[in-house]
C-alpha positions as CSV (number, residue, x, y, z in Angstrom):
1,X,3.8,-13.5,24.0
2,X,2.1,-16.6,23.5
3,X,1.9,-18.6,20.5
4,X,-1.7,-19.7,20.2
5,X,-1.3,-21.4,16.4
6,X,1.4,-22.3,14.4
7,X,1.3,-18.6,12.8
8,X,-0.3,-16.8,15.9
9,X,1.0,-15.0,18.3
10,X,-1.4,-13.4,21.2
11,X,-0.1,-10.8,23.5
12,X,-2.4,-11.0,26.6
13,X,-4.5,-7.7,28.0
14,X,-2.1,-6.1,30.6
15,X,-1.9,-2.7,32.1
16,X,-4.3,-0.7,29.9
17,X,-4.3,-2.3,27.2
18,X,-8.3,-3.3,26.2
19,X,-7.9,-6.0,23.8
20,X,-5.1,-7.8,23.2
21,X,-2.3,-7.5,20.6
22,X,-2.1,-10.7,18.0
23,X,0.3,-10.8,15.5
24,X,0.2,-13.2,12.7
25,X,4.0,-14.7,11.8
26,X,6.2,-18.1,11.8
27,X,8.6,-18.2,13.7
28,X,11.4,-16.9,10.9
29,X,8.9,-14.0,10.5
30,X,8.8,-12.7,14.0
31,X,12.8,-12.7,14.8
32,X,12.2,-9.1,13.4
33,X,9.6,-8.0,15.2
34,X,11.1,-9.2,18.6
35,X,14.1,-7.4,17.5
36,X,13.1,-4.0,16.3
37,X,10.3,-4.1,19.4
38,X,7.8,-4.0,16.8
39,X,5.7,-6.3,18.9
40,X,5.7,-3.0,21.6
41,X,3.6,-1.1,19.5
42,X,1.1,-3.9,18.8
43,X,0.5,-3.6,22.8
44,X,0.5,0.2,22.9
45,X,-2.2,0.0,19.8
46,X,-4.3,-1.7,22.1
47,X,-4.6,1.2,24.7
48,X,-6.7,3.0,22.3
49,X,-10.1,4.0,23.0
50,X,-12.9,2.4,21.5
51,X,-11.0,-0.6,20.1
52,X,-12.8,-3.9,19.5
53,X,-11.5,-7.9,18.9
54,X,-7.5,-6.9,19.0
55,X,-4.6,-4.9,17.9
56,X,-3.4,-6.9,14.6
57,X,-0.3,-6.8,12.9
58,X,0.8,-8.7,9.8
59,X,3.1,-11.4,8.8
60,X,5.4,-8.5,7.3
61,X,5.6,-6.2,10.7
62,X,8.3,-3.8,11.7
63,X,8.5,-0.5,13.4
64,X,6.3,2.4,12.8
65,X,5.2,5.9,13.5
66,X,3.2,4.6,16.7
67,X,1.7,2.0,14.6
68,X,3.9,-0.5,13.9
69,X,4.0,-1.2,9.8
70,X,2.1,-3.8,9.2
71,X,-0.6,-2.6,12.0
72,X,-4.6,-2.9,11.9
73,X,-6.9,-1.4,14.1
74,X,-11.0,-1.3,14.1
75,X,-12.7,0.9,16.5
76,X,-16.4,1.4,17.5
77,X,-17.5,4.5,15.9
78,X,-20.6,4.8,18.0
79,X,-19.1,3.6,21.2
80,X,-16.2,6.3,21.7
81,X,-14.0,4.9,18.6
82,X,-10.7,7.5,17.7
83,X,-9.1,7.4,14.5
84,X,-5.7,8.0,14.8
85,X,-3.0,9.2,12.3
86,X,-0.1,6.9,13.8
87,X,-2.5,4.1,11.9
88,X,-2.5,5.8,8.6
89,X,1.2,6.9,8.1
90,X,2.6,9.7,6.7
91,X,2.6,8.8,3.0
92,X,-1.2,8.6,3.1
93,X,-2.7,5.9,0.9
94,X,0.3,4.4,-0.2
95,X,-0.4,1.5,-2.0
96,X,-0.2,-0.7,-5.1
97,X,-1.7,-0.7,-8.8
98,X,-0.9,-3.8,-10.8
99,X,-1.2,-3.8,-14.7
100,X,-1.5,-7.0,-16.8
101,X,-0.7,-7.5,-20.7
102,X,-0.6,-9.4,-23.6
103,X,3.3,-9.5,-23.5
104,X,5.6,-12.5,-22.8
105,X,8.8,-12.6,-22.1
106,X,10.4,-13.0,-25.3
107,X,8.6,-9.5,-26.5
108,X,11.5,-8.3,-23.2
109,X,13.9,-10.2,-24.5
110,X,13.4,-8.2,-28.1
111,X,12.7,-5.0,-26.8
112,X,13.4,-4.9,-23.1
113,X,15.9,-1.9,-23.6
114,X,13.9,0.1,-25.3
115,X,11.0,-0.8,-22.9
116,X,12.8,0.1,-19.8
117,X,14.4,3.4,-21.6
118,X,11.0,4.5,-22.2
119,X,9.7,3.9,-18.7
120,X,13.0,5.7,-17.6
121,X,12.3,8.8,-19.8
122,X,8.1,9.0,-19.1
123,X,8.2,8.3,-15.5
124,X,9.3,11.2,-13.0
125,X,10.7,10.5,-9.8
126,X,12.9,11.7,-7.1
127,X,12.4,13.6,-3.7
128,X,11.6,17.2,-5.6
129,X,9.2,18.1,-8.3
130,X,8.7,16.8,-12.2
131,X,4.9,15.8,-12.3
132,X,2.8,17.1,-14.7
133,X,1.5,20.4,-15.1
134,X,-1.9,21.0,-15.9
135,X,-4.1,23.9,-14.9
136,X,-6.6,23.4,-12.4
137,X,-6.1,19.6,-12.3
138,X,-4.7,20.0,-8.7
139,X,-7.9,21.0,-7.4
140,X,-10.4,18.7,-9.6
141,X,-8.0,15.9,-7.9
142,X,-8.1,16.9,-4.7
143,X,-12.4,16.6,-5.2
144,X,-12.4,13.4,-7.8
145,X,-9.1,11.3,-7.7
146,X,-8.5,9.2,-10.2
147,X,-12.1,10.2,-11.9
148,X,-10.2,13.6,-12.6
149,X,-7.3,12.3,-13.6
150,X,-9.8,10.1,-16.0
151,X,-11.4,13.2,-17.6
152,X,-8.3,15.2,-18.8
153,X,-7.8,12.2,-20.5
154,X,-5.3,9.8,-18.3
155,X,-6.4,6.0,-18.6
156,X,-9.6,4.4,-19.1
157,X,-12.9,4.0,-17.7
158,X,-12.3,0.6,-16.6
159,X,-9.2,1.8,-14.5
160,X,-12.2,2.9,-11.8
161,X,-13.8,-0.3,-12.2
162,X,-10.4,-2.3,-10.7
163,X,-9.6,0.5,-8.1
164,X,-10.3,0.4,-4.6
165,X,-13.0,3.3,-4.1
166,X,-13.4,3.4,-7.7
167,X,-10.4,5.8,-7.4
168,X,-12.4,8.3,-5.0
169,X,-12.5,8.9,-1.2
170,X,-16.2,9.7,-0.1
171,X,-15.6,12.9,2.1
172,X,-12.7,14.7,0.7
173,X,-12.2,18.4,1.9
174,X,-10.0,20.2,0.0
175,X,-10.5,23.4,2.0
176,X,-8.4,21.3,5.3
177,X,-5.4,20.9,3.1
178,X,-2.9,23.7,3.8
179,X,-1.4,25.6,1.5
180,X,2.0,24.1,2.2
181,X,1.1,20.7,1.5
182,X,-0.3,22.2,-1.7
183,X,3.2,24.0,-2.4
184,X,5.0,20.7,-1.7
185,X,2.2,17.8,-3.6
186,X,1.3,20.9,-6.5
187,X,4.5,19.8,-8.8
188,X,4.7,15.8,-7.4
189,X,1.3,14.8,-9.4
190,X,1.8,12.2,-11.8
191,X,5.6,11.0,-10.4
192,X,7.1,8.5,-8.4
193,X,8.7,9.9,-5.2
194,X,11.9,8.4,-3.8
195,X,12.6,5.2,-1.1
196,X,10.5,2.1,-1.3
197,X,8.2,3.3,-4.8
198,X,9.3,1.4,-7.8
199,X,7.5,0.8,-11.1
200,X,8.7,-2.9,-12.5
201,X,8.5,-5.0,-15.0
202,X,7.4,-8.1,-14.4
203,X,6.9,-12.0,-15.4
204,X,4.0,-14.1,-14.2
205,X,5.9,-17.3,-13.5
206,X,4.1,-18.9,-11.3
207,X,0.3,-19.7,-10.9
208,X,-1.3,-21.8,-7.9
209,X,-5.0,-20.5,-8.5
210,X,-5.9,-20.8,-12.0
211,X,-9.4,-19.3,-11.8
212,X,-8.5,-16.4,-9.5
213,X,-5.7,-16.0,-12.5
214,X,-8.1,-15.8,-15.1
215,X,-10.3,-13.2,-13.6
216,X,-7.8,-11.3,-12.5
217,X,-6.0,-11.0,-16.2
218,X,-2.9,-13.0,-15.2
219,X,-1.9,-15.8,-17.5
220,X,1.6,-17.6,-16.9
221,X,4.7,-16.5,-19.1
222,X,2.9,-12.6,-19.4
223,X,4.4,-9.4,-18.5
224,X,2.9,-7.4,-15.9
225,X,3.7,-3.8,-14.6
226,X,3.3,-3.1,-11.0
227,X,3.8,1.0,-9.4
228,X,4.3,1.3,-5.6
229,X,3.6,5.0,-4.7
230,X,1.6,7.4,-2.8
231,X,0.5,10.9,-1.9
232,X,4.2,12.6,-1.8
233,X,4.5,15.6,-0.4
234,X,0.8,16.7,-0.2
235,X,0.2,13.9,1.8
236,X,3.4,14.2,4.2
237,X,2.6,17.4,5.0
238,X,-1.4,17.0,5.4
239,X,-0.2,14.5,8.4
240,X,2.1,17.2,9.9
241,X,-0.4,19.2,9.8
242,X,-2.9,17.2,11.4
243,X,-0.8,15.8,14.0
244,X,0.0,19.6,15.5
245,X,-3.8,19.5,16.2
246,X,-4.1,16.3,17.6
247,X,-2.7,17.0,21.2
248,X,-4.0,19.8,22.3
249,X,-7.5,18.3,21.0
250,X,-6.4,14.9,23.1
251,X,-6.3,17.0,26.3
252,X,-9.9,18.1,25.5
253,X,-11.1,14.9,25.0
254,X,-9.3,13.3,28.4
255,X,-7.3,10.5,26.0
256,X,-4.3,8.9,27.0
257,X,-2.2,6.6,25.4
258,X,1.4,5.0,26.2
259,X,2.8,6.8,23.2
260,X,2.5,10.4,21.9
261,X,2.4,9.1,18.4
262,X,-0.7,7.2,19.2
263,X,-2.2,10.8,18.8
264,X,-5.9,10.1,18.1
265,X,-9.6,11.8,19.4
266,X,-12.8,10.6,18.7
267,X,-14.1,9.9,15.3
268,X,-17.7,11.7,16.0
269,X,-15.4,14.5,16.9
270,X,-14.9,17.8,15.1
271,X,-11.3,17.0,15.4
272,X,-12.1,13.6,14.0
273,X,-13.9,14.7,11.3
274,X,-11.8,16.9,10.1
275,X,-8.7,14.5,10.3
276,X,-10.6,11.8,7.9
277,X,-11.9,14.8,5.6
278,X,-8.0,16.0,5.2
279,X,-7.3,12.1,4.8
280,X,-10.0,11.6,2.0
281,X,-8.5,14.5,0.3
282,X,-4.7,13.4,0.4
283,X,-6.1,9.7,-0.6
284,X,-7.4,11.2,-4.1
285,X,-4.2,12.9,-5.0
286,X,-2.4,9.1,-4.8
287,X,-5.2,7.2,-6.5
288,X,-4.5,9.8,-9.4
289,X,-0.8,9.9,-9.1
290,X,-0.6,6.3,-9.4
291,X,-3.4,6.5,-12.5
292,X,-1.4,8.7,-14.1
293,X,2.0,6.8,-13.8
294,X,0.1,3.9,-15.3
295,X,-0.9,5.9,-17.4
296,X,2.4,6.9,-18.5
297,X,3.7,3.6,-18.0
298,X,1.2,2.6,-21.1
299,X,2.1,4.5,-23.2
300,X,6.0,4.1,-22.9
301,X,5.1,0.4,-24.3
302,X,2.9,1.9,-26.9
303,X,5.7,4.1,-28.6
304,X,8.1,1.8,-27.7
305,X,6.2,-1.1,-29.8
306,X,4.4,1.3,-31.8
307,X,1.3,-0.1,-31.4
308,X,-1.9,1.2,-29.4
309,X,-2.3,0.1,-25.6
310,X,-5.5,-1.5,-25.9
311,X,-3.4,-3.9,-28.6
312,X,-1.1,-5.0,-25.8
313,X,-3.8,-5.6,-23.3
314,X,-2.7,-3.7,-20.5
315,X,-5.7,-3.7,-18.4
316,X,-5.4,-3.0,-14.7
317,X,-5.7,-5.6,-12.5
318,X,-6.3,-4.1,-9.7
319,X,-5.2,-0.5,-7.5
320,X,-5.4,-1.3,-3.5
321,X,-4.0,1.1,-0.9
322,X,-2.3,0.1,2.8
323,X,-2.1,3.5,4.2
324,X,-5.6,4.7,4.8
325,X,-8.7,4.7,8.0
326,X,-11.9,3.5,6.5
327,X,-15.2,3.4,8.0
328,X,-16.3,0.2,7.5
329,X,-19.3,-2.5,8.7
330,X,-18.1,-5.6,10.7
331,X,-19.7,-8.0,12.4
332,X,-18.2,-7.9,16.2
333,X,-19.4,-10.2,18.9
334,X,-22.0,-11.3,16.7
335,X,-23.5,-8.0,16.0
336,X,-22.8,-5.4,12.9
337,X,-20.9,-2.7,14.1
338,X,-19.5,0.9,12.7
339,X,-15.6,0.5,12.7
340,X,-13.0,3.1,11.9
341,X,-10.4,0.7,10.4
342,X,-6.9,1.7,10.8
343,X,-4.5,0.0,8.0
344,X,-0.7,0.9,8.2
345,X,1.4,-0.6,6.1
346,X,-1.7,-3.1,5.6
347,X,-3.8,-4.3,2.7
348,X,-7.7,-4.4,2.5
349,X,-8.8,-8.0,1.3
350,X,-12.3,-8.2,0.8
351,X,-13.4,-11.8,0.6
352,X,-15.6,-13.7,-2.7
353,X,-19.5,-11.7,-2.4
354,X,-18.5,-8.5,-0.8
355,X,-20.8,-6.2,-2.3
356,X,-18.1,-3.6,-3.0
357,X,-16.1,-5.5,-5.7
358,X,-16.9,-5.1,-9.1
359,X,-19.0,-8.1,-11.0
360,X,-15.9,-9.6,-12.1
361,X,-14.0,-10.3,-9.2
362,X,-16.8,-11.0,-7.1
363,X,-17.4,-14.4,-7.3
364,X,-13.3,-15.2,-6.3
365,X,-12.6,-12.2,-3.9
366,X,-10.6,-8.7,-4.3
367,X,-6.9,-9.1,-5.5
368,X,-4.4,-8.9,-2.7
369,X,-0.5,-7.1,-4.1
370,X,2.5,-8.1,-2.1
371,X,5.3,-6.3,-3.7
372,X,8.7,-7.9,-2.5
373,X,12.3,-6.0,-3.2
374,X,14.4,-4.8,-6.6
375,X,15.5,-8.9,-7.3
376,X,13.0,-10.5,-5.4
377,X,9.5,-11.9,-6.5
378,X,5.9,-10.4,-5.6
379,X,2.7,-11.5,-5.1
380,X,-0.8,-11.7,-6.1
381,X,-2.9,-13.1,-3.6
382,X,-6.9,-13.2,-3.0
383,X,-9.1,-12.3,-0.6
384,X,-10.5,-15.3,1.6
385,X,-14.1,-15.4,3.7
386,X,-14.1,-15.9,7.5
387,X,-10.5,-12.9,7.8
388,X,-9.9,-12.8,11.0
389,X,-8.6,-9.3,11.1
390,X,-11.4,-7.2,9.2
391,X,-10.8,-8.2,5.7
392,X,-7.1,-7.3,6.0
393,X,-3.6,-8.5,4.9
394,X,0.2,-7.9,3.9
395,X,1.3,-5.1,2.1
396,X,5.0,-6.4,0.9
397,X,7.7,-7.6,2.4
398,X,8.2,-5.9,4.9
399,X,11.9,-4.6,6.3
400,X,14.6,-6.9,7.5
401,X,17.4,-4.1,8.1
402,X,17.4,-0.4,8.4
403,X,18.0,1.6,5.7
404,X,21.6,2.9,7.4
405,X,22.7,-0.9,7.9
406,X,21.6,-1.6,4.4
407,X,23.8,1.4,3.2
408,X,26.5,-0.1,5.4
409,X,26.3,-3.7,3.7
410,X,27.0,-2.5,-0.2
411,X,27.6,0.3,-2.0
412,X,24.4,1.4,-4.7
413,X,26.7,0.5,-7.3
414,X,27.0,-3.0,-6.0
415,X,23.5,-3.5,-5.7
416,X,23.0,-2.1,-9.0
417,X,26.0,-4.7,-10.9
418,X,23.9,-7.7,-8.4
419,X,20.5,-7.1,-10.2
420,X,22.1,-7.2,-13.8
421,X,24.3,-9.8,-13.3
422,X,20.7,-11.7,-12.0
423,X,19.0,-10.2,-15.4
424,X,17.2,-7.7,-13.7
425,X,17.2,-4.3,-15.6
426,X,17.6,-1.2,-13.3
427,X,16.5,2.4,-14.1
428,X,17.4,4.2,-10.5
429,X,16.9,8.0,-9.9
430,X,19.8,7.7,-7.4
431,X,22.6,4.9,-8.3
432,X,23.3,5.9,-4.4
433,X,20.1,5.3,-3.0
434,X,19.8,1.7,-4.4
435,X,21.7,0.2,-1.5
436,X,18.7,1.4,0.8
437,X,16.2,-0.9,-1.1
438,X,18.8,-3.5,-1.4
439,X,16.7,-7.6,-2.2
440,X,19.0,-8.3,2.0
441,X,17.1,-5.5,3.3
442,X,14.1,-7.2,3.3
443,X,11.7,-10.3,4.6
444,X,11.4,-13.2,2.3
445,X,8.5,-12.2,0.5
446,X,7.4,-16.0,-0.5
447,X,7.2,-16.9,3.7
448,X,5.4,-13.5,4.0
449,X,2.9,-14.6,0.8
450,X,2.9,-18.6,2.6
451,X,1.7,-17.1,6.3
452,X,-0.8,-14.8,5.0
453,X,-2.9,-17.6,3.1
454,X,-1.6,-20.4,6.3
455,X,-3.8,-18.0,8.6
456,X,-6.6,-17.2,6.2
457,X,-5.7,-13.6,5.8
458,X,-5.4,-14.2,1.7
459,X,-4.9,-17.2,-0.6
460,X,-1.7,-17.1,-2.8
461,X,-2.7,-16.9,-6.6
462,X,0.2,-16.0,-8.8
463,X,3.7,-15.2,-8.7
464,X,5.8,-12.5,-10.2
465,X,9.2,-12.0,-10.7
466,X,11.0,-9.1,-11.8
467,X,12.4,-8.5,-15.1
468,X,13.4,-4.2,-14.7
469,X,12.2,-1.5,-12.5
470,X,12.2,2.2,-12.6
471,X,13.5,2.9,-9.1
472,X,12.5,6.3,-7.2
């Protein structure tokens, strides 16, 4: 590797790669990524067909399913372009909604354990079912996202307004999810999941961009809410599925790639298609879970204040995925081009006059969420002009340690006793299972947050730090 910039790193074409790999890091940053071979992947992504400019990866890389996390990847639609499912992930649009308020920190201080019981009690999570239950919702979501979710009467209309998509995936097709992803997503809607998803409370305590702040509903001292989840089940198994289809289709289509779980065939191709339809559909299913949890999430303050939601101001701020292949425009070598943009573990970051934000966070750019760990801070960050890997940036954190070596290090229980003793209020669904998202088992969110704006992925705009989470 060579460092080209003081948070660039280039990995030169070789072999058959056709562009080459650039991962954007300080030094602290990539020590990871040198250890867990992250970097690897970022060379074998370049190896796949139709790829333009580079293979990226983020400040918070680590090792993925053939992507690494952290991974972007554009290719030319017209020109041969695959989309593959390594560049997606399993959990398909994972991502991040971020609620504001009217709340400060001595309404926590009041009624914090009431708050946080409330959450507890309204917000199902786990490995197995507890969603909600309502007839024929599945389906309508599968079609609409969130704008289902909307109609039976979950959230507001201005929750479509501040998600990416408007909370719907152009090109859905329910008909290409199986009915086993079905059986396993059909009790999940509406409910956390387990490992990395959280729902916390949080404190804006730190504010470095006060107009991006204002538009974006973040004033300092306020609570916020933030809920990390995806597509569960339905979307685990919609990847399974589509990944049984990729190689023999890959054979068809004379690919090769250095790694089997590069899996990928042409985006113009019937295969293609189909992958990106089952995509769309999985997509809606988490723009609704996560509407619904927010949702849910309102009015656990509600009762718990006994006051309406609108009364507490808790608008959403924004809901951005970083699990998901869009078909997007960029401008390549000067000319427009039709790119299949891979994001794993990656955040879109559309910069100030991108037609596709709404009128009031247009003129300062899409908001960016960088969730850290349980104990650690997160971030709100902005998107910049002139991003030099399509209008993308960090997702989080990112891992420092596996989840075994993290089990290894402290008992749940431990980790558990660490965040109260630091104030932190924890609602886990497994005491257990705490240790695995322990704040040592990952990066230091504030360097991941410093690199991103140092190398014009995002600009930093407010910080939050946690005052309880609801842990899946």
């Amino acid at each position: 590797m060579e460092r080209t910039t003081d948070y660039t790193w280039t990995i030169p074409r070789s072999g058959g790669m056709r562009v080459p790999g650039v991962v954007f890091a300080g030094e602290s940053l990539m020590v990871k990524a040198r250890e867990d071979r992250a970097v690897d992947q970022v060379a074998n992504v370049a190896h796949l067909p139709g790829i333009v400019r580079a293979s990226y990866a983020m400040p918070d890389i680590h090792w993925g399913y053939g992507f690494p996390i952290g991974g972007v990847a554009a290719t030319d639609v017209d020109n041969g372009g695959v989309v593959s499912p390594g560049g997606v992930g399993f959990d398909i649009c994972c991502g991040v909604r971020l609620l504001s308020s009217h709340l400060t920190v001595a309404d926590f201080t009041r009624h914090g354990a009431q708050i946080m019981s409330g959450l507890d009690a309204r917000t199902p999570r786990g490995t197995g079912k507890g969603g909600i239950a309502v007839r024929g919702l599945l389906d309508d979501v599968l079609e609409h996202g969130a704008r289902a979710a909307l109609d039976a009467g979950y959230g507001t209309d201005r929750d479509l307004d501040r998600c990416e998509e408007r909370g719907t995936s152009a090109g859905g097709r329910p008909d290409l999810v199986s009915p086993q992803a079905r059986k396993r997503g059909g009790g999940q809607l509406g409910s956390l999941g387990a490992g990395n998803h959280f729902l916390e409370v949080q404190i804006v305590d730190r504010i470095l961009d006060e107009v991006a702040a204002e538009a974006f509903g973040l004033r300092l001292g306020t609570l916020t809410v933030m809920i990390h989840c995806g597509s569960r089940g339905l979307g685990h198994q919609t990847c399974q599925d589509q990944l049984k289809l990729m190689g023999p289709a890959m054979a068809r289509h004379n690919i090769n790639v250095p790694d089997r779980q590069l899996a990928c065939v042409p985006v113009r191709s019937r295969e293609g298609q189909a992958y990106l339809g089952a995509m769309a559909t999985a997509a809606n299913f988490a723009w609704a879970n996560r509407h619904i949890l927010a949702h849910e999430a309102r009015q656990a303050f509600a009762a718990t204040l006994r006051t309406s939601p609108d009364a507490l101001g808790l608008d959403l701020v924004f809901d951005v995925a970083h699990n998901l292949a869009k078909l997007e425009t960029h401008v390549v070598a000067g000319e427009p081009r039709n790119l299949c943009v891979h994001r794993k573990g990656a955040t879109r970051a559309f910069g100030p006059g991108h037609p596709e934000l709404p009128d009031g966070l247009r003129s300062v750019g899409q908001p960016v969420l960088v969730p850290g760990s349980m104990g650690t801070a997160s971030w709100v960050l902005r998107g910049v002009t002139d991003n030099p890997a399509f209008d993308s940036a960090a997702h989080g954190a990112g891992r420092l340690m596996s989840r075994s070596a993290a089990k290894r290090k402290a008992t749940g229980a431990d980790v558990r006793k660490d965040l109260e003793t630091a104030g932190i209020a924890v609602r886990p669904g497994s005491v257990r299972l705490l240790a695995e998202e322990a704040p040592y088992a990952y990066k230091d969110v504030d360097e991941v947050a410093r690199v991103c704006e140092a190398a014009g992925l995002a600009a930093r705009v407010a910080r939050l730090r946690p005052l309880g989470v609801v842990k899946g």
